[in-house]
N, C-alpha and C positions, 0 to 999 in steps of 0.2 A: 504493500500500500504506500500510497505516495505520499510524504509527508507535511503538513502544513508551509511548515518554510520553503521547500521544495515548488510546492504549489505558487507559492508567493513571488519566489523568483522568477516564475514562470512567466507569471504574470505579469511583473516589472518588464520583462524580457519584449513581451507581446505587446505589451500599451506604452512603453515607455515611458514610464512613472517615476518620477525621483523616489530614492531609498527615505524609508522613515516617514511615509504615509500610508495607507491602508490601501493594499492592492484590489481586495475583493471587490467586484462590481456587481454585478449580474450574476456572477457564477457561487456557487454554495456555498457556505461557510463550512470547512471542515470539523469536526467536531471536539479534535483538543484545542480549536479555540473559541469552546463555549461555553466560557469561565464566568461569567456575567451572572452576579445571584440578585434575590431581590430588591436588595437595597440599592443596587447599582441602576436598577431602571426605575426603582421609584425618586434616587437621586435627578437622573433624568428627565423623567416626565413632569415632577413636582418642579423645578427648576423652568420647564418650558410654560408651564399651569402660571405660574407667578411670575406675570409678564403686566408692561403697560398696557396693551392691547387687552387683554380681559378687565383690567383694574378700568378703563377706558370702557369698554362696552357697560361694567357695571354701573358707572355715573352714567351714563348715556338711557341708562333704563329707568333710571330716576330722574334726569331730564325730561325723558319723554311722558311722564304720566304716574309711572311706578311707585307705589308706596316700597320705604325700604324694605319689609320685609316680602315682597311682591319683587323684586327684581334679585335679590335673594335667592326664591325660590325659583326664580327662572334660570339662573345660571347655573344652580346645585342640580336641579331635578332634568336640565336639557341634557347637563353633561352625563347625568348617570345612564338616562336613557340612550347616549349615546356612546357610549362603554359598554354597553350588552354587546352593540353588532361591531367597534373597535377590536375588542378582546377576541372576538372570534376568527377575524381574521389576522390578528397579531400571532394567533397560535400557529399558523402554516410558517412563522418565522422562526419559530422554537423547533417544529416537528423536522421543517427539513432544511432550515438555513440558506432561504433564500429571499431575498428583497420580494416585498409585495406587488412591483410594477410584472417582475418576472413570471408570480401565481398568478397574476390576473392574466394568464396565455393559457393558463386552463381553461376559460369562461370564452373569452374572446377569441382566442385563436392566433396566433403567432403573429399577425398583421394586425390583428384589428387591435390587440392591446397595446400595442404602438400606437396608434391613429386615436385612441379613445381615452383608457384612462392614465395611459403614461401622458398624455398630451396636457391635457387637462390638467396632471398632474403638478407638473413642468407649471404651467400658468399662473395653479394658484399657489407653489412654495415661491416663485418671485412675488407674487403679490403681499401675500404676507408677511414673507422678508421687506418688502418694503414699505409697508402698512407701521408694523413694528417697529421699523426703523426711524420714523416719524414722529411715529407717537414717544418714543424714548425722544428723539432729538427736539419736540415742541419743547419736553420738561427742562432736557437739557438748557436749553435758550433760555427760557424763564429763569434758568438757577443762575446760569453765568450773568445775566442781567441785574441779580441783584446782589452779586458779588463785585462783578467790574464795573458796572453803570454804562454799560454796552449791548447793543442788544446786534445780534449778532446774526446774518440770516440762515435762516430755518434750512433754507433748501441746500448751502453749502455745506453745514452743520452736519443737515443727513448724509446727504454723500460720503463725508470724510467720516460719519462713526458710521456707514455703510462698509466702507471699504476695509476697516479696521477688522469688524465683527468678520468679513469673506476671508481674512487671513485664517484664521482658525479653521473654518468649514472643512477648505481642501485636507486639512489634513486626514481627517476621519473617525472613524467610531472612536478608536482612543482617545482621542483628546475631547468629545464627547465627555466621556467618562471620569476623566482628569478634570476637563473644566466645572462638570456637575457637581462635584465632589468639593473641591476649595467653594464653589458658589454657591451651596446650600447654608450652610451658617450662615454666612455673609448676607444671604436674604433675608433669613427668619431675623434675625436680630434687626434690621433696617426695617421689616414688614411688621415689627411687634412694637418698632420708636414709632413708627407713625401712626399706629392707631393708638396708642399713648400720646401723643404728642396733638391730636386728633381731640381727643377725649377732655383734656384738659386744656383746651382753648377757653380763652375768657370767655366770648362770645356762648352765651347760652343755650343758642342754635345747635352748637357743637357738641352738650352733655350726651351721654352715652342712651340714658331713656328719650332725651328728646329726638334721638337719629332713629332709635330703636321703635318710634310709637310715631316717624315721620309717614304723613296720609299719602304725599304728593296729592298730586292733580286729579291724575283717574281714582286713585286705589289697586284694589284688585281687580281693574273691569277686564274682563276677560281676553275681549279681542286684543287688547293692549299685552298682557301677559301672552298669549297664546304668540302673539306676532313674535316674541322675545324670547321664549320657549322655540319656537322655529326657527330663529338668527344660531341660538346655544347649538339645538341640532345639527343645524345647516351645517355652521364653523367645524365642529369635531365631525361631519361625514367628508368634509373636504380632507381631512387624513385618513381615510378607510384604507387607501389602495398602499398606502405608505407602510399601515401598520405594522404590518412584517419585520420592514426595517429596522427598526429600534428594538426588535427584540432577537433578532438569528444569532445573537451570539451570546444569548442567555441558557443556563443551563438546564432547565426546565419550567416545565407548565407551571405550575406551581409558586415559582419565582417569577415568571411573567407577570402571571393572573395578579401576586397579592402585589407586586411593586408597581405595576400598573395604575389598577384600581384604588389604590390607596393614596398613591398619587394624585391621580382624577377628583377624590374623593374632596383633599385634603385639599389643595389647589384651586379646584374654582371656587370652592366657601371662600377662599382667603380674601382672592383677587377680586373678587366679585364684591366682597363684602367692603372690603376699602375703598374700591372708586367708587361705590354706592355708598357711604358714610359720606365721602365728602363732600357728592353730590347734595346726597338730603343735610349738610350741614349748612350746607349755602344756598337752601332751598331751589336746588335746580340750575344752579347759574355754574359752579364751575365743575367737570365733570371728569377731568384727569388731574388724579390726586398732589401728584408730583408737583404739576404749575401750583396748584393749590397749598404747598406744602413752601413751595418760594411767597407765595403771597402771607401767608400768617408769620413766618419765621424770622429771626433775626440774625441765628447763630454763623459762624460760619463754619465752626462743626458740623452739623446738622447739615449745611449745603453741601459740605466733600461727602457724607456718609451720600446722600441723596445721588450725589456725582455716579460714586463705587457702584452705587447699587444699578442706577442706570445703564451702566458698561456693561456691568457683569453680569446685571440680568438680560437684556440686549442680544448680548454677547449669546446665554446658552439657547435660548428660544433660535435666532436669528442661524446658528448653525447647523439646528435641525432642520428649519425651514431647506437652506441650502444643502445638505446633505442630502435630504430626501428628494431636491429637485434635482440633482446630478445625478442620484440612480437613476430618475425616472430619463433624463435622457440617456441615461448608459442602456437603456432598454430601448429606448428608438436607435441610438447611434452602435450600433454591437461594437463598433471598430475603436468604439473612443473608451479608454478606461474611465474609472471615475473620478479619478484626480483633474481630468481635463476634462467631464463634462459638470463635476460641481464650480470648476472653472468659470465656464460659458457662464453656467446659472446664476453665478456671484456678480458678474458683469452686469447681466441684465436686472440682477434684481438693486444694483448697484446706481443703474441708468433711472430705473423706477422712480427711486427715493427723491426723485427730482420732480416727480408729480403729485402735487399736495393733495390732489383729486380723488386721489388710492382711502384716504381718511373718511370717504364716506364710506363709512363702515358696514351700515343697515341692506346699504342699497348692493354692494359687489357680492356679501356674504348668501346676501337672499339669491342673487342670480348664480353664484357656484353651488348654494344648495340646491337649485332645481334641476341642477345637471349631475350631482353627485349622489343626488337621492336615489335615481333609480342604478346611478352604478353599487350603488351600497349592496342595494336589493338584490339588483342579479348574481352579484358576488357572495353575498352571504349564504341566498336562497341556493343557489349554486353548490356551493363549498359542503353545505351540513346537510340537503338534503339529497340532491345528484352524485355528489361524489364520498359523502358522506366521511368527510374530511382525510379522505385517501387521495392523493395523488402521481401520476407517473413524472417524478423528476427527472429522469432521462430525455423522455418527450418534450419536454419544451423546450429542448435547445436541440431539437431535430427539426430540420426543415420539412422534412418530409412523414414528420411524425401523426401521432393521433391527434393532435393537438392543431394540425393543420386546417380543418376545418373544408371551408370551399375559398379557396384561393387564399388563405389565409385569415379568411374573418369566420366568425357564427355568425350567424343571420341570426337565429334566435336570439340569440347574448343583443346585435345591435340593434334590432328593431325592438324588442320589449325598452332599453335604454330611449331611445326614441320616443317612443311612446311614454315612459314615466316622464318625457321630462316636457311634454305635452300638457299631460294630465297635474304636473305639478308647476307650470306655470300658469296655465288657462282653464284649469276644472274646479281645483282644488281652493276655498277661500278662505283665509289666515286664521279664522279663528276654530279650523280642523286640523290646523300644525301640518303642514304640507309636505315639509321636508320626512316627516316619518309615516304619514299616510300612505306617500308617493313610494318609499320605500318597500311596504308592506304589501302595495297593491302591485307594485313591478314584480318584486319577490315569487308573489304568489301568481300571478300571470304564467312570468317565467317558469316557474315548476308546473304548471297544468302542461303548458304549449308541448315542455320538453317531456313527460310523460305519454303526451299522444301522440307526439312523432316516433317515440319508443314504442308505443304499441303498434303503432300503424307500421312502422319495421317490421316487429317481429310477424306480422299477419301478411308482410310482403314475404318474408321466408317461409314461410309454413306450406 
């Protein structure tokens, strides 16, 4: 048997990758390196959870209407609902160590997971590499603003902590793991000053019962919660196809499942609940904590902690982002290793951070959920009940495999896709949570369709 290192060189050899980043691309992880236990993916995932961009969407929920504990609940109970069908395809990255863009050529077909949800893919990890990078660089400007008495612009700002965060990405899963590891403390202590720091504002607004018992505008009116509930959804099925990824070089099910979920679990309460605190502290008006945190403060302690936490939180989110868009082109481009297509990705998602436009948040997230919902579906419905979470890994890096399909696509796999994402931008109306109806009904579409073309086979043989 051929040896990890062995492998590795091989690999360097074939894509021509400088030494001392992660050769694996597309092709499997062999298994003495899947040393990965749970703490190490719930370092990960917690790290990526506790980001501006969700602290951000949580003011944004009490902006828009949400009483605090109403935007709360939308962010806990989206995300948990969308950790059921996460976790399920995170396990094809545990069982046989290969990136998600590569499993989804079971469903689609060697061509069409190229053309669909690697593409897709690709789209939304620069967007949110760049969405993220924004939102960290607004705080940023505000903090240096009341440190130098210069306000500094935004859109250079992002580019130059864009390019900073791309430096890491290329490297790979290790440094991943490295960077998750020093940036967990470093968070929680920065994320426990500011909701202290929060709490005891003079401003009476700010007491801990008066955020806790804030009505907002709607309340709990439904469609308002439900729309918010669908954004929560939308956002975590835009990583379905990724899932994989972040977990092939964990040691088992088991350590996936609880650093995962616990992660998920623990993460969006946090995030969620800080940008909505500050939000309903300032009844609505300022809705990413961080500016908010330059506006009450004096210290300049408190500014450098806000700085650190900025980078480094930035920093672990913004790698994954980029990581997981380089496999997905290492799965359209077979010839390019992943070093040079998290390359591309860093570029583009580097070019982005230059369109302040990306910050509408409600409106991109809704239109990637209407296009990721039914790939959820076919992929999930797919995976647990067609294949019944068996796969042939050999076949999908055969051209001429099972996996081949008709010309390279399933027609079943892209017409059901087509159709959910129909039904979930033009049938389906917010206040029935679209993103997981469209889900549920592609799903189960797909599994009737591909049951009666399996029987109507076998009554062709008979």
């Amino acid at each position: 048997m051929t040896s990890a290192i062995d492998i590795e060189r091989q690999l360097r050899a074939r894509y021509r990758q400088p030494a001392g980043v992660e050769q694996f691309g597309i092709e499997p992880v062999p298994e003495e390196r899947k040393t990965a236990g749970w703490f190490d993916l719930f370092s990960i995932m917690f790290n990526f959870l506790i980001n501006p961009g969700i602290m951000l969407s949580g003011g944004l929920m009490v902006a828009a209407g949400l009483s605090f504990q109403a935007a709360l609940a939308a962010g806990f109970f989206g995300t948990m609902v969308a950790l059921v069908f996460y976790l399920i395809m995170a396990t094809l990255g545990v069982d046989y160590g290969i990136p998600g863009q590569v499993a989804t050529r079971v469903v689609y077909g060697l061509r069409g997971a190229k053309l669909i949800p690697s593409l897709l893919r690709v789209l939304v990890s620069i967007y949110w590499f760049s969405f993220q990078t924004l939102v960290g660089a607004s705080a940023i400007v505000a903090v240096l603003a009341k440190m130098t008495g210069i306000t500094y612009p935004l859109i250079w700002v992002s580019m130059i902590f864009g390019l900073i965060q791309a430096c890491v990405a290329v490297i790979g899963f290790g440094s991943l793991k490295v960077l998750a590891r020093v940036a967990l403390p470093i968070k929680v202590i920065v994320l426990a000053y500011l909701f202290v720091l929060f709490a005891r504002h003079d401003d009476p607004n700010f007491e801990l019962a008066t955020v806790l018992s804030y009505p907002g505008a709607s309340g709990w009116t439904w469609v308002l919660l439900a729309g918010w509930l669908n954004v929560t959804i939308a956002g975590w099925l835009t990583n379905i196809t990724d899932a994989a990824d972040f977990a092939r070089y964990t040691r088992s099910r088991t350590d996936m499942w609880i650093g995962t979920f616990a992660a998920g679990a623990l993460g969006a309460l946090l995030s969620t609940a800080l940008g909505a605190y500050g939000a309903a502290a300032t009844l609505g008006k300022v809705t990413n904590p961080f500016v908010l945190t330059a506006q009450i403060e004096t210290s300049w302690v408190a500014f450098l902690l806000v700085l650190v936490f900025l980078c480094v939180d930035d920093w672990t989110i913004n790698v994954l982002n980029l990581y997981s868009g380089g496999l997905s082109l290492s799965n359209m481009f077979e010839r390019l290793g992943r070093f040079w297509t998290t390359l591309i990705a860093s570029v583009f998602g580097v070019a982005l951070c230059g369109v302040p436009d990306v910050l509408n948040f409600f409106r991109y997230i809704s239109l990637f959920g209407n296009v990721f919902s039914p790939v959820a579906g076919v992929l999930v419905f797919d995976y647990l009940f067609v294949r019944r979470m068996q796969i042939d890994v050999i076949a999908l890096y055969d051209p001429k495999g099972r996996y081949r399909y008709w010309a390279g696509f399933n027609p079943i796999a892209v017409a059901w896709t087509a159709i959910g994402f129909l039904i979930c931008t033009y049938a389906i109306p917010t206040a029935w949570i679209p993103a997981l109806l469209t889900l549920l009904i592609t799903g189960v579409g797909y599994l009737l369709t591909v049951w009666v073309m399996q029987r109507a086979n076998m009554r062709g043989l008979a």
